[in-house]
DRENDO-1510 file (C-alpha; in Angstrom, 1 decimal, always signed):
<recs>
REC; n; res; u; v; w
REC; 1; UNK; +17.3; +12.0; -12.6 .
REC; 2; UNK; +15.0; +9.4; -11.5 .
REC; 3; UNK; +14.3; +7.8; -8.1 .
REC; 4; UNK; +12.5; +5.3; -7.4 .
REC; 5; UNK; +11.4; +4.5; -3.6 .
REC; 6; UNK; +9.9; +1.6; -2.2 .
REC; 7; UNK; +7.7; +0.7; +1.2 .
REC; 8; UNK; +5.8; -1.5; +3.0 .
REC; 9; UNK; +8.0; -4.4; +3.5 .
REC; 10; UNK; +8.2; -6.4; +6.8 .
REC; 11; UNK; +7.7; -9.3; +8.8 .
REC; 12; UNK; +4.4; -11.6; +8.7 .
REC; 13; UNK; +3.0; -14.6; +10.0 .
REC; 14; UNK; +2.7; -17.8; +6.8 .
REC; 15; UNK; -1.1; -16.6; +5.7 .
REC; 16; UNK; -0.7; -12.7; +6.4 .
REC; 17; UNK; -1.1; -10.2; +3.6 .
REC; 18; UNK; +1.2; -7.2; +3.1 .
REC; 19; UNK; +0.9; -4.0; +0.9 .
REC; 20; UNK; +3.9; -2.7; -0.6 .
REC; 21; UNK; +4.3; +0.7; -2.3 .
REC; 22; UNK; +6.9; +2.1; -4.8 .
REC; 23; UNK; +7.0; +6.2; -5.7 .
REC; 24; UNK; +8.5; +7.1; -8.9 .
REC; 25; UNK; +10.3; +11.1; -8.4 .
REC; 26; UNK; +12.3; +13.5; -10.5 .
REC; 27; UNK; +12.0; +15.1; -13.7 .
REC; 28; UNK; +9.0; +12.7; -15.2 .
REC; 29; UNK; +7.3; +13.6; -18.4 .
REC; 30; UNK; +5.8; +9.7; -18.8 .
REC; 31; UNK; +5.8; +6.3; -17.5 .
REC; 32; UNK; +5.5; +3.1; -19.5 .
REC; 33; UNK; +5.4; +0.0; -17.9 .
REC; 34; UNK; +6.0; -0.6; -14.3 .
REC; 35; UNK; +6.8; -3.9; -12.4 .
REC; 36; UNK; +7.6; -5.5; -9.3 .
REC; 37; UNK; +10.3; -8.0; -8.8 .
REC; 38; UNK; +11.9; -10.3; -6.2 .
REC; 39; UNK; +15.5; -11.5; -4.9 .
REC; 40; UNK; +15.6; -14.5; -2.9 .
REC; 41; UNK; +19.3; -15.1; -0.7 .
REC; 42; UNK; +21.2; -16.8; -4.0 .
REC; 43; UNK; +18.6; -16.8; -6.1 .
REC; 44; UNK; +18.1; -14.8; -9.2 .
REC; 45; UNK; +16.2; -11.7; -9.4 .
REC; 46; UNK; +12.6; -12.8; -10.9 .
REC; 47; UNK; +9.6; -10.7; -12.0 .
REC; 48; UNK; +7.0; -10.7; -9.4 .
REC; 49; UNK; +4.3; -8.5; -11.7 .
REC; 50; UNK; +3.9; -6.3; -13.8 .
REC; 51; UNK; +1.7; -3.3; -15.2 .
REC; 52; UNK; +1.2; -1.1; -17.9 .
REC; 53; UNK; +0.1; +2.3; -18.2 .
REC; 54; UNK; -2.9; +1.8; -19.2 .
REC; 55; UNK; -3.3; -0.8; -16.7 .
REC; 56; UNK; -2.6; -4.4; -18.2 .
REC; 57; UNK; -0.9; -6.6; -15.9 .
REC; 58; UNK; +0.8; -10.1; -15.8 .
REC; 59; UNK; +1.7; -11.9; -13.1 .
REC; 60; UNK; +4.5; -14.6; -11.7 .
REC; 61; UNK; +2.6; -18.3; -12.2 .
REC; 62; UNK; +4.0; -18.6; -8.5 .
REC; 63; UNK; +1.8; -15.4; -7.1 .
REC; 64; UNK; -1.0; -15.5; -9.9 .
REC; 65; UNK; -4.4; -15.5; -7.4 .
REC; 66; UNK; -2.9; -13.6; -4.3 .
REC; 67; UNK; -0.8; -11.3; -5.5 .
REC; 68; UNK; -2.4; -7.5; -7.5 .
REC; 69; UNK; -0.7; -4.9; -8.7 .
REC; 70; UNK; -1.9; -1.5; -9.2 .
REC; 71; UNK; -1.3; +1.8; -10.2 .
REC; 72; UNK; -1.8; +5.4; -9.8 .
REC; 73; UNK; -0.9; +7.4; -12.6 .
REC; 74; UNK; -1.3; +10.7; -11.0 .
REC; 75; UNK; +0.5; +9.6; -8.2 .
REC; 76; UNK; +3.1; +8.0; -10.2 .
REC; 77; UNK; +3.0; +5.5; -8.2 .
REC; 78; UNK; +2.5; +1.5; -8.2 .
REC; 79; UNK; +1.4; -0.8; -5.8 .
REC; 80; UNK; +1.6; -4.7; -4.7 .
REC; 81; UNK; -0.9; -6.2; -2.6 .
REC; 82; UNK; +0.6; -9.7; -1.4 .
REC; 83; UNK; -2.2; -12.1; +0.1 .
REC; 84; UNK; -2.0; -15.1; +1.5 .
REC; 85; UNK; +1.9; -15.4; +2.0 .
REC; 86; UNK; +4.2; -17.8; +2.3 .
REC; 87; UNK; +7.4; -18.5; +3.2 .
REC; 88; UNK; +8.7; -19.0; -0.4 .
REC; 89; UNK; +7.6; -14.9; -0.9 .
REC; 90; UNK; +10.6; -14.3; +1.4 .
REC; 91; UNK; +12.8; -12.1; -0.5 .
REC; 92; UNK; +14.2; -8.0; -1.2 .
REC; 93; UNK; +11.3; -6.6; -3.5 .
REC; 94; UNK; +12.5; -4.3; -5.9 .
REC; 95; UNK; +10.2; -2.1; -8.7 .
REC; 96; UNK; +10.5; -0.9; -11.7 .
REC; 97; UNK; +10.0; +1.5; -14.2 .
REC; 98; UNK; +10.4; +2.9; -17.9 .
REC; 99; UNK; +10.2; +6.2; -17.2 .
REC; 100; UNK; +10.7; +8.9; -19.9 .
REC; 101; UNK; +12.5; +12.2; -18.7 .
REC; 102; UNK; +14.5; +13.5; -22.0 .
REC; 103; UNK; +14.8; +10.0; -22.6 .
REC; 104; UNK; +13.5; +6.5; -22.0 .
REC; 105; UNK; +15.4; +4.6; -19.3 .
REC; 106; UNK; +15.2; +1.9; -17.1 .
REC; 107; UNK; +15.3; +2.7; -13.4 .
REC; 108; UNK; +15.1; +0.4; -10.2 .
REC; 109; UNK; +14.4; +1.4; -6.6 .
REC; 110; UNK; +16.5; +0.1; -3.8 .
REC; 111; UNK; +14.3; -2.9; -2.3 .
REC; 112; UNK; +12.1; -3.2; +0.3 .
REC; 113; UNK; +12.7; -6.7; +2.5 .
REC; 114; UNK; +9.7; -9.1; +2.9 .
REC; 115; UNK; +9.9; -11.7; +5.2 .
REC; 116; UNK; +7.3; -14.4; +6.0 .
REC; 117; UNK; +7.5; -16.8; +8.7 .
REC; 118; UNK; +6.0; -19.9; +8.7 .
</recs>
């Protein structure tokens, strides 16, 4: 069993930066790729960024220039710094993560809000 815990959500001012967190637990032996992604109120859920393990990332076209993702591989843990916000970043951030145990699987956290305010 996997978990998957994210922090660092909250409320901040149009122009505020935030720094979310996300800590992978259980019985690990690897992790592949990890991401972040978003859920607006009736809206889809979209992929915010993402990262591999040996630290290639892509981005949203949307968040490309304020938005980094990281990683700590010891840690097992991943990262999103969110700069320069805006409103339209409102939304529940989930990650995610391939994470090999005696298998590969696909396993989410439960979402962290982010809330911007113009």
């Amino acid at each position: 069993q996997v978990q998957l815990v994210e922090s660092g959500g909250g409320l901040v001012q149009a122009g505020g930066s935030l720094r979310l967190s996300c800590a992978a637990s259980g019985n690990i032996v690897s992790i592949n790729a990890m991401r972040w992604y978003r859920q607006a109120p009736g809206k889809q859920r979209d992929l915010v960024a993402a990262i591999t393990s040996g630290g290639t990332t892509n981005y949203a076209d949307s968040v490309k220039g304020r938005f980094a993702i990281s990683r700590d591989n010891a840690k097992n843990m991943v990262y999103l710094q969110m700069n320069s916000l805006k409103p339209e970043d409102t939304a529940v951030y989930y990650c995610n993560a391939d994470v090999y145990t005696y298998y590969m699987g696909l396993w989410w956290g439960q979402g962290t809000q982010v809330t911007v305010s113009s």
